[in-house]
C-alpha positions, 0 to 999 in steps of 0.5 A: 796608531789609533788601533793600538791605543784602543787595544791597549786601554781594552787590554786594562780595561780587562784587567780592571774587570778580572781584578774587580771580580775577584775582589768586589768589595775593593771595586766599591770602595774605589768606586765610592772614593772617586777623586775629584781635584773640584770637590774632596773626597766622600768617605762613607759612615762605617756601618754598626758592627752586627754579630755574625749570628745570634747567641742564646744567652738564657737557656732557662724556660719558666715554667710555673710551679717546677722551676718558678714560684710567684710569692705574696706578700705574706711569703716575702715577710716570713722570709724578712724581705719586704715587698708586695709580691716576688718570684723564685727562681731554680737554675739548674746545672748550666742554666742561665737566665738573662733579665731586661728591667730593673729588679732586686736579686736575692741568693737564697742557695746555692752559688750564682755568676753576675758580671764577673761576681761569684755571689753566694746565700745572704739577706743581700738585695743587689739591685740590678738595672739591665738596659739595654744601652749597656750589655746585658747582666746573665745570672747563671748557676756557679758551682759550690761546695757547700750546700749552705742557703737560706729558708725557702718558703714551702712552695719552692721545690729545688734540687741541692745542687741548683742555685735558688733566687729571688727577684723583685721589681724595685720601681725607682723610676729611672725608667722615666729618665727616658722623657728627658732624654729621648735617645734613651726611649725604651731601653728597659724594654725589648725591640719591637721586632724581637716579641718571639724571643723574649718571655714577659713577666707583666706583673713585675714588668721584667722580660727574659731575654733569649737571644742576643741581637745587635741591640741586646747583647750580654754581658761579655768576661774575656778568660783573660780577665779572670785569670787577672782577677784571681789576684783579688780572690784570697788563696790558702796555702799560696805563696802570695803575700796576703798582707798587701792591701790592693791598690790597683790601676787599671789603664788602657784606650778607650772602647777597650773595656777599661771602665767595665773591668774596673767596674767588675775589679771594684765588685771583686774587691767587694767579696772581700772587702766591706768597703773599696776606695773608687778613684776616678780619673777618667773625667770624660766618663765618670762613672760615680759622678757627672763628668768633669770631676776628679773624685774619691767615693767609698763604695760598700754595695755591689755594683750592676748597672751601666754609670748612670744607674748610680749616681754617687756624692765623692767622698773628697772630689775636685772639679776640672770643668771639662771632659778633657785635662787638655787644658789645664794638666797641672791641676789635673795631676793636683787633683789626683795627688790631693786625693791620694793624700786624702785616701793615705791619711783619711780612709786606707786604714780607718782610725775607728771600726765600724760597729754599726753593721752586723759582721759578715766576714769580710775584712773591715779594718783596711780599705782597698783602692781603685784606680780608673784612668782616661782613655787618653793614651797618646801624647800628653795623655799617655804623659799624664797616665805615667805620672798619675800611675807614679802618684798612686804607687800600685800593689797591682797594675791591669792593662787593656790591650788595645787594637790597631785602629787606635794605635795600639801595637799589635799582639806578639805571634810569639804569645800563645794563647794559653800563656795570655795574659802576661803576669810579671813582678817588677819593683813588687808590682804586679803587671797584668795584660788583658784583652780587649772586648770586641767591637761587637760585644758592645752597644757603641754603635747605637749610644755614643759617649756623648750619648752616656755623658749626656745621660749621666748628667741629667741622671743625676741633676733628676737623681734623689739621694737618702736623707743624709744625718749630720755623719754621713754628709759628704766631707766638707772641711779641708783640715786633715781629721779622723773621719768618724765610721759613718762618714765613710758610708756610701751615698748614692741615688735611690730613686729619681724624680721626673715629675717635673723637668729642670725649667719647673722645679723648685730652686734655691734662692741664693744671695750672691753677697753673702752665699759665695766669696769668689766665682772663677771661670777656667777653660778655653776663652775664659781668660778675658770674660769682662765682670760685666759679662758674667751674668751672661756666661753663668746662666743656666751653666753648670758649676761646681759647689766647692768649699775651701779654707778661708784661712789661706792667702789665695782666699783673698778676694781682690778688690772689683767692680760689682755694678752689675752683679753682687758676685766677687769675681777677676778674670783670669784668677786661677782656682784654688788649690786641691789642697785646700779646697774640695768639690761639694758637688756640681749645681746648674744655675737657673737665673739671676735676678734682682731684689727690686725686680724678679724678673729674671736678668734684669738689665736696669739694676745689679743681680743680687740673688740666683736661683740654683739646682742641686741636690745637695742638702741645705745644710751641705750647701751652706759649705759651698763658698766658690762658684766655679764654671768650666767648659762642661754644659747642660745638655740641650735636653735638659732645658726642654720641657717635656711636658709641652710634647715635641711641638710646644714651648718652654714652661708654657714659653712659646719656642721662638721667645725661649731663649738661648735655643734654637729650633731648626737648622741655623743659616749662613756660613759658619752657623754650625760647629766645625768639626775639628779632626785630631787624626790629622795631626802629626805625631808631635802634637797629639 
C-alpha cells in the first residue's frame, strides 16, 4: 500500500517537473504565490516595461561648418532675433535630430515635424523644453511644396529641399526645479550611463539624443492619430463643412495618452487658428494649472513640453479642492457648465478683433475648443464624462481605446488595420477612435502621477509670470461683459524662481477682518471642524483665491464666533455657486499670527493677520474675497529648505522642532496610511 502512494506522488511529481519545463515562468510565479492559511499572499512589483531594443531616433551627425552653424551675436541681430550666440541646423531628407534641454526653435526654410505639428518658415520662437520625465520631442525634416524661408546668414550653406533651423538655449531656470524636488534631479541631462550615445553641445547646455533607452524614449504619434487629426487641417475642394468651429472632446482611461493627444489637438488647432479655448476637466492632472481646478484658459502659442513647463492663470477657473470629483459630483458638473456659458457668451466668438498683433493668416475672429476629460472612466466616472460630453455639445469627439488591464473591451478581430480608426456621423457628430500609446512609450515606470502632480504644484508655486497691464489680468468680475482683445491673451509663466525655497520667501500679510468674507472648507471630514480649529487646518494649506458677487443672498455671511481668529467662517457651509464666483488662482497660506504678537500661531490672543504665497499680482489679489480649502496639500518637498542640504533643519530650524514634519519612520500600529485597494470592489460600487 504504501509502495503505491509513493508511485503515485512520484508519477505527479514527474508531471510537475515536465510542465515546469515547459512553461518555467509559470513554475515562478507559482512558486513566489505559495499559500499560507498564516500569512496572505505576497505578490511581487511589476518590473518597468523596457523596450525590446534601442531605437535611433536622431540620425542626424553635427558636423561643424556642413550641416551646423554656430552664430554670434551680431549674426542673430541681422536676423532680428536677440540673443547672445545660436546655432543652425541643416536636416536633410529624412533626417531628425532629438534634443535634451531646454531651447527656442526657430524655422527659417523648409518645412519641420514637432509632436505631432507640421511648423513651417516664421519669425516664431517656440520654446521647447525636452526632459526626460516625459518623452522626448524629435524635430525631423517634413516635406514642402514651396520652397519659402527666411534670410539666412552668409555662413549657412543649405540644400532647397532641406529643412533649416535655429536653436537658442533660453535659461528659465526651470532646470533648478529639481533642488526642490529631488525626484526630478537631472532630467534635463542624460544618464550617466549613456555618455557614448549622446553628442554635447557645452556652450549651449543642450545634448542630442541618439538612441532611445528605458529612461530616454521619444515622442510617439500613433498613424491613428493623425488620421483623426486630419479633421482639424482645412481641406480644399472636400465635402466637409468648413464653417463649423471645432469644438472638440477627447476622452479615454488614464495612461492611454489622453493628455498627450489633447495636447497635440490643441497645437493642431493653433496652425489654424490664432487662439484655441483649453477646457480642463481632468482635476488630478492639469495640464495648465495645479490640480484640483476645473479651468478655462485661452492659449495662443504652441505648446512643447510636459504640464509643468507651462503654467498658465485661466481665464475663468472654479476650485474643486481635490484630484478627484468623488466628493462633490454636483459642483463638479456646475463648474463645467459655468465655464461652457463663459466660453458661448465670452470668447466663442469675440465681440472686438484683435488689432494689436500683426496678421499671420490665421483665423482670428472665432475661437475653437478643447476639451480635456478624467481618466476616470468607470462608475460615477464613466457617469460624469457622459454628462459633461451632454453640456459641451461637440463638433468632434476623439476616444482613446483603452487596454484590458483597465477594463476596457478589447479591440474587435473583425477591425482591419488599415480601416482603423472608425470615423462615424451620428447626430453631425464626428466619432473618431484612436489607439492607445503603449506602455513602453512612456516614462510611467519611472515618474508617477503623484510624481507630475507634486511637480505641477510646486512649479507653479516657484513660477514667475510677465507683468500683466490692467487688460490683461485674469478676469475677476462675475458679471457676463464683452472682454476687451487683450484680456483674451495667454498668461503663462516665463521663467522660475528658486533662489529661495517657500519657508524664506517673502509673503503677503493679509488682515483677516478686511481681506476676506467667508473661509469655506469642502472635502471628506470637513464638515464638522469647530471655528475654534481652524487655524490649525489652514496653515500652510493651499487655498483657492476666489472672487465672487457680493450682491447674492448666499454672500451672506452668518453670524459666529470669532474669538480665536478674525476669519468669517461656518462648518458645513457649502461654497458658492460657479455662477457667481471664479477662482483667482490657489495660494499657500504661511501662518497666522496676531498683531499684538508675531510670533506665528500664538495661542493667548485672536489671529488677525496671515501670511500668503502666490503669485497673483497685488492688484488681482485684492479681488479675492473667499478662502476656500480642499483636500489638495502642499507636497512635503515644498516645506523643505534646500538650502540646509539632506541633514539640516528648516530655516535655520533644527528638524526635531520643525513642526508638522516628521523625520524618519513613525511607530506603533496604524503610524502609516493604509492603503485603500478600489480593485477589490464589486462592480456596483466602483
Amino acid at each position: 500500500m504504501l509502495s503505491a502512494v509513493a508511485a503515485r506522488k512520484a508519477s505527479v511529481r514527474q508531471v510537475d517537473e515536465q510542465s515546469a519545463q515547459s512553461s518555467p515562468h509559470l513554475t515562478s510565479i507559482q512558486a513566489s504565490r505559495e499559500w499560507s492559511p498564516s500569512r496572505p499572499v505576497e505578490l511581487k512589483e511589476p518590473e518597468a516595461p523596457i523596450p525590446a531594443e534601442s531605437t535611433v531616433i536622431s540620425n542626424f551627425s553635427p558636423i561643424l561648418g556642413q550641416n551646423i552653424f554656430p552664430l554670434t551675436e551680431d549674426d542673430l541681430s541681422a536676423m532680428g532675433f536677440q540673443g547672445d550666440d545660436g546655432l543652425v541646423l541643416v536636416l536633410n531628407a529624412s533626417e531628425s535630430v532629438a534634443l535634451l534641454g531646454v531651447y527656442l526653435l526657430v524655422i527659417l526654410q523648409g518645412r519641420a515635424n514637432l509632436c505631432g505639428v507640421t511648423l513651417g518658415p516664421s519669425s516664431t520662437q517656440h520654446r521647447v523644453f525636452a526632459p526626460r520625465s516625459s518623452p522626448i520631442p524629435v524635430v525631423s525634416w517634413a516635406p514642402t511644396d514651396t520652397h519659402s524661408k527666411r534670410p539666412l546668414p552668409s555662413i549657412v550653406h543649405a540644400n532647397p529641399d532641406a529643412t533649416v533651423v535655429l536653436i537658442q538655449y533660453v535659461n528659465t531656470g526651470v532646470e533648478d526645479l529639481s533642488r526642490v524636488f529631488r525626484v526630478f534631479e537631472n532630467v534635463f541631462k542624460p544618464p550617466r550611463m549613456l555618455p557614448q550615445e549622446t553628442s554635447e553641445f557645452p556652450k549651449y547646455v543642450l545634448y542630442v539624443i541618439a538612441n532611445s533607452t528605458k529612461d530616454i524614449v521619444p515622442f510617439t504619434f500613433p498613424p491613428s492619430w493623425e488620421t483623426g487629426l486630419v479633421y482639424m487641417d482645412p481641406v480644399p475642394n472636400s465635402e466637409t463643412d468648413t464653417t463649423v468651429i471645432p469644438v472638440c472632446v477627447v476622452k479615454g482611461p488614464k495612461k492611454s495618452g489622453k493628455s498627450t493627444f489633447s495636447r497635440t489637438l490643441l497645437n493642431r488647432l493653433l496652425n489654424r487658428y490664432r487662439r484655441v479655448a483649453f477646457l480642463e476637466c481632468d482635476v488630478g492632472q492639469s495640464e495648465f494649472t495645479p490640480g484640483g481646478m476645473v479651468a478655462l484658459s485661452i492659449i495662443e502659442n504652441h505648446v512643447f513640453g510636459p504640464p509643468f513647463t507651462h503654467p498658465s492663470l485661466p481665464y475663468r477657473a472654479h476650485y474643486v479642492g481635490s484630484s478627484t470629483p468623488r466628493a462633490n459630483p454636483f459642483y463638479y458638473l456646475s463648474a463645467i457648465q459655468s465655464l461652457l456659458e463663459t466660453y458661448r457668451l465670452e470668447i466663442h466668438i469675440p465681440a472686438l478683433p484683435d488689432t494689436s498683433i500683426s496678421n499671420d493668416g490665421r483665423i482670428e475672429d472665432v475661437v475653437p475648443l478643447v476639451v480635456n476629460t478624467m481618466g476616470w472612466t468607470k462608475g460615477l466616472g464613466a457617469e460624469l464624462n457622459a454628462r459633461v460630453e451632454e453640456l459641451v455639445e461637440p463638433s468632434h469627439v476623439f476616444e482613446v481605446e483603452g487596454s484590458e488591464e483597465w477594463g476596457w473591451p478589447t479591440r474587435s478581430t473583425e477591425l482591419a488595420e488599415d480601416t482603423f480608426p472608425l470615423c462615424g456621423h451620428a447626430k453631425s457628430i464626428i466619432h473618431i477612435q484612436l489607439e492607445a500609446i503603449q506602455a513602453e512609450a512612456t516614462n510611467m515606470h519611472v515618474f508617477s502621477a503623484a510624481d507630475h502632480r507634486n511637480i505641477n504644484m510646486l512649479s507653479y508655486f516657484h513660477a514667475t509670470f510677465p507683468l500683466l497691464t490692467a487688460e490683461r489680468q485674469p478676469s475677476t468680475s462675475i458679471p457676463l461683459v464683452a472682454p476687451s482683445p487683450a484680456s483674451l491673451r495667454q498668461v503663462t509663466a516665463d521663467s522660475w524662481d528658486v533662489t529661495l525655497p517657500l519657508c524664506a520667501r517673502y509673503p503677503f500679510e493679509v488682515r483677516c477682518e478686511s481681506a476676506f468674507d467667508r473661509v469655506y472648507l469642502v472635502g471628506h471630514g470637513y464638515e464638522d471642524i469647530a471655528p475654534l480649529e481652524l487655524p490649525s487646518v489652514l496653515n500652510c494649506a493651499v487655498v483657492g483665491l476666489v472672487a465672487y458677487d457680493a450682491n447674492t443672498k448666499e454672500a451672506e455671511v452668518a453670524p459666529m464666533d470669532q474669538d480665536v481668529s478674525a476669519l468669517p467662517y461656518s462648518p458645513g457651509q457649502p461654497q458658492p455657486h460657479p455662477s457667481t464666483s471664479n477662482c483667482l488662482d490657489l495660494a499657500l497660506i504661511r501662518g497666522f499670527f496676531s498683531s499684538s504678537d508675531p510670533s506665528p500661531t500664538p495661542s493667548h490672543s485672536p489671529l488677525t493677520h496671515l501670511h500668503i504665497l502666490t503669485p497673483l499680482p497685488p492688484s488681482t489679489l485684492g479681488h479675492a474675497r473667499i478662502l476656500v480649502k480642499g483636500e489638495l496639500e502642499l507636497p512635503i518637498w515644498g516645506m523643505l529648505d534646500f538650502r540646509e542640504g539632506e541633514e539640516g533643519g528648516v530655516a535655520g530650524v533644527e528638524r526635531e522642532q520643525v513642526p508638522y514634519l516628521q523625520w524618519g519612520k513613525g511607530e506603533g500600529l496604524g503610524s502609516e496610511r493604509r492603503r485603500v485597494r478600489r480593485n477589490l470592489m464589486r462592480k456596483a460600487q466602483m
